[in-house]
C-alpha positions in Angstrom: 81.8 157.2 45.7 81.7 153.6 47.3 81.3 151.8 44.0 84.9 154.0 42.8 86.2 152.7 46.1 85.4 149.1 45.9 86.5 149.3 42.3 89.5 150.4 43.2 90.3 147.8 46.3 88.9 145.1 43.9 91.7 145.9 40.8 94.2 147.0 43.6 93.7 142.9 45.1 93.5 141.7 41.4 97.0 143.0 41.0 98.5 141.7 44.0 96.8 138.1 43.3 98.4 137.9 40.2 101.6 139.1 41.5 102.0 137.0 44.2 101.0 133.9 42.3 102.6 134.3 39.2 105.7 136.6 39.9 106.8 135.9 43.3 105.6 132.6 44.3 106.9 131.2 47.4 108.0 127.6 47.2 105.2 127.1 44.7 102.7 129.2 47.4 101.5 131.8 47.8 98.5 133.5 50.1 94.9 133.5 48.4 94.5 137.7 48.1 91.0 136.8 46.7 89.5 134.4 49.5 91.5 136.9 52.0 90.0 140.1 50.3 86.5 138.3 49.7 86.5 137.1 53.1 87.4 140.6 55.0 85.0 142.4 52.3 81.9 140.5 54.1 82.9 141.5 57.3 83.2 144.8 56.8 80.8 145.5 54.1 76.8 145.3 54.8 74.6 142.5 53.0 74.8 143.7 49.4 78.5 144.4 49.5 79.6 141.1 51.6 77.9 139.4 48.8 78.3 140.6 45.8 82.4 141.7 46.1 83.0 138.1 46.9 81.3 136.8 43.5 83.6 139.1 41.6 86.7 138.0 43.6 85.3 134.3 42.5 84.8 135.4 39.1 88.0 136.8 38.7 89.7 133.7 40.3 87.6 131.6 37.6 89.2 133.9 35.1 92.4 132.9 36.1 92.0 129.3 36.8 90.9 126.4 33.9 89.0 124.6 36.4 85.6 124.0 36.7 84.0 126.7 35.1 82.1 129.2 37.8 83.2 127.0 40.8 84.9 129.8 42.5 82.2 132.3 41.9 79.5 130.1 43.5 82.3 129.2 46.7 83.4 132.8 46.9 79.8 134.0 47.3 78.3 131.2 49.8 81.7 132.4 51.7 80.5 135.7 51.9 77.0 134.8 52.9 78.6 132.6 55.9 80.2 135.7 56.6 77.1 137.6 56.5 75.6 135.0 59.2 78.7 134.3 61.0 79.1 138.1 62.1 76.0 138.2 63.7 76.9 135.5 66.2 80.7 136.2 66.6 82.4 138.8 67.0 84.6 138.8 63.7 87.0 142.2 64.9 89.8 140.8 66.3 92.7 138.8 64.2 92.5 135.7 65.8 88.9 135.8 65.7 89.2 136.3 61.7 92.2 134.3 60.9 90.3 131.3 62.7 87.0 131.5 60.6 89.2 132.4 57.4 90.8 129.1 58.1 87.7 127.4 58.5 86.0 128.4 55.7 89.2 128.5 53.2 89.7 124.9 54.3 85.9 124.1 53.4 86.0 126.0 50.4 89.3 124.5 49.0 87.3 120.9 49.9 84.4 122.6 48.0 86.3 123.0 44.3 88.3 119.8 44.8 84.5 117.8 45.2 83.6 119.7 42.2 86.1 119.5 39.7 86.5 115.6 40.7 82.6 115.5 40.2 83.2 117.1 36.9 86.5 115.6 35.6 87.3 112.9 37.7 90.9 113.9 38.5 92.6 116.3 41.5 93.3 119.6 40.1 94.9 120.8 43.5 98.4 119.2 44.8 98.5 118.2 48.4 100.7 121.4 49.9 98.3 123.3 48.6 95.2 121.7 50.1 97.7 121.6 53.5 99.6 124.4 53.1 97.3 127.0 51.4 94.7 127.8 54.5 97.3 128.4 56.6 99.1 131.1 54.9 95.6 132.5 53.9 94.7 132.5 57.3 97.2 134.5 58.5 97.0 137.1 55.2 93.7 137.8 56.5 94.3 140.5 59.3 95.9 142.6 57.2 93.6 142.5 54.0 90.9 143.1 56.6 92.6 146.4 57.2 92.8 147.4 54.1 89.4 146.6 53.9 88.6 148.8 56.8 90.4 151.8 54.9 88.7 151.4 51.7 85.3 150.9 53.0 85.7 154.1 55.7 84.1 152.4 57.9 85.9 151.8 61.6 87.7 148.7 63.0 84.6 146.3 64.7 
């Protein structure tokens, strides 16, 4: 019944990804559902799901993207094992606790494609207000997704 659940939160985020990116963007933004979803899927799932829910949330935003192929997958899955280690030091329950760390790490992990795809191509694939702009409306998308996150996985509020 978990795997039906995740399933479900997993294509449920899909949609509003591509919604919100490709339908409704705002100003040419829009929150990162996936880094917001894979990031509140390793706090509130244990080892095996913080790990693994991530990579698909990567894979899917590799689908999407023509960058660097597999980038996000391997950034959305080192995100979730940071999670992993990160909760067992902080306390990752509270939304300023989890918008601060989802800033963090979305700042490190939009750092981490543009090394990448300039290692690979040689040329910026990301425009500066997104590199600026981009962590900061993730970061505060974060709270909420976590929720969600906390409904779908039954599990109570940490």
């Amino acid at each position: 019944m978990t795997t039906l659940r995740d399933l479900f939160f997993f294509l449920l985020i899909c949609a509003g990804h591509w919604w919100l990116h490709w339908a409704f963007p705002m100003g040419g933004l829009a929150p990162n559902l996936l880094f917001a979803s894979a990031f509140a899927a390793a706090v509130t799932g244990g080892p095996v799901r913080g790990i693994a829910l991530p990579f698909f949330f990567g894979l899917y935003a590799d689908l999407l993207g023509a960058g660097a192929a597999g980038s996000w997958a391997l950034i959305y899955t080192l995100i979730g094992y940071t999670v992993q280690v990160m909760k067992r030091h902080f306390d990752l329950g509270s939304p300023f606790s989890q918008a601060a760390a989802a800033l963090v790490l979305s700042l490190l992990s939009l750092f981490a494609y543009q090394s990448a795809y300039l290692a690979v191509s040689g040329m910026s694939p990301l425009p500066l207000k997104v590199l600026l702009l981009e962590p900061l409306i993730t970061a505060l998308t974060v709270p909420p997704v976590f929720l969600l996150a906390c409904r779908f996985s039954r599990r109570p509020r940490r």
